[in-house]
C-alpha atoms as one frame of an Amber mdcrd trajectory, in Angstrom:
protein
  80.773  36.853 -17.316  83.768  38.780 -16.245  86.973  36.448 -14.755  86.920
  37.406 -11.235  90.682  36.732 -10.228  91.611  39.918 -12.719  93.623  42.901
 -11.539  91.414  45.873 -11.020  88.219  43.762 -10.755  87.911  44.725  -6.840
  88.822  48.302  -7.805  85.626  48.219 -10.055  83.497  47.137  -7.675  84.648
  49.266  -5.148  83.604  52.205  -7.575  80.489  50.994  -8.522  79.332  50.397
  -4.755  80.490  53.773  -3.625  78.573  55.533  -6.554  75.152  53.373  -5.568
  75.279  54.114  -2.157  75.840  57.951  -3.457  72.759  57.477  -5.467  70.846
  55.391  -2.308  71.729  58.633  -0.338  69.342  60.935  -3.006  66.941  58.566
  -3.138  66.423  58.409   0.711  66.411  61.991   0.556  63.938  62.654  -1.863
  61.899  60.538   0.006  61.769  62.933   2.638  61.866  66.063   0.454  58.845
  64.913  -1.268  57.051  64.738   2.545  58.245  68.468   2.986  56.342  71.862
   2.281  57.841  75.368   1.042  59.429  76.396   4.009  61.665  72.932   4.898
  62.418  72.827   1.345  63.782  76.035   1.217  65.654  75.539   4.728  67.084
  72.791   3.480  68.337  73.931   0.236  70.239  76.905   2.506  71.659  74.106
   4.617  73.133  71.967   1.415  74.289  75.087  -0.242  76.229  75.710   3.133
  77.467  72.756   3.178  78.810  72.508  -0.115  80.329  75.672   0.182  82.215
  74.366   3.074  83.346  71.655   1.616  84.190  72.677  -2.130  84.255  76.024
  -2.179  87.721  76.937  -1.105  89.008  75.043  -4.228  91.842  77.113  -5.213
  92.289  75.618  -8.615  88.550  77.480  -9.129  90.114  80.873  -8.328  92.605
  80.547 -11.534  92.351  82.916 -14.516  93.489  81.677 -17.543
């Protein structure tokens, strides 16, 4: 068993809940998705590709040529 009073300890567990609530999030979502026919599938994969664009696609370091 890992000593608890460590440093970085809370750090590491701060990680590893962030990344399973990422991966609750999916699962929760394919829940739904599964539920879904052609046409909400295909809405919705317009509406996430949106949305990622907004958020990550104006990363400049992208736009380099090496």
């Amino acid at each position: 068993m890992t000593d608890q009073t460590r440093w970085g300890i809370h750090e590491v567990q701060t990680r590893n809940k962030a990344v399973k609530y990422q991966k609750d999030l999916v699962s929760r979502a394919m829940e739904s998705v599964v539920k879904m026919d052609e046409s909400g599938i295909t809405d919705l994969m317009i509406q996430i590709e949106a949305e990622y664009e907004r958020k990550y696609g104006s990363n400049k370091a992208d736009r380099n040529i090496l």
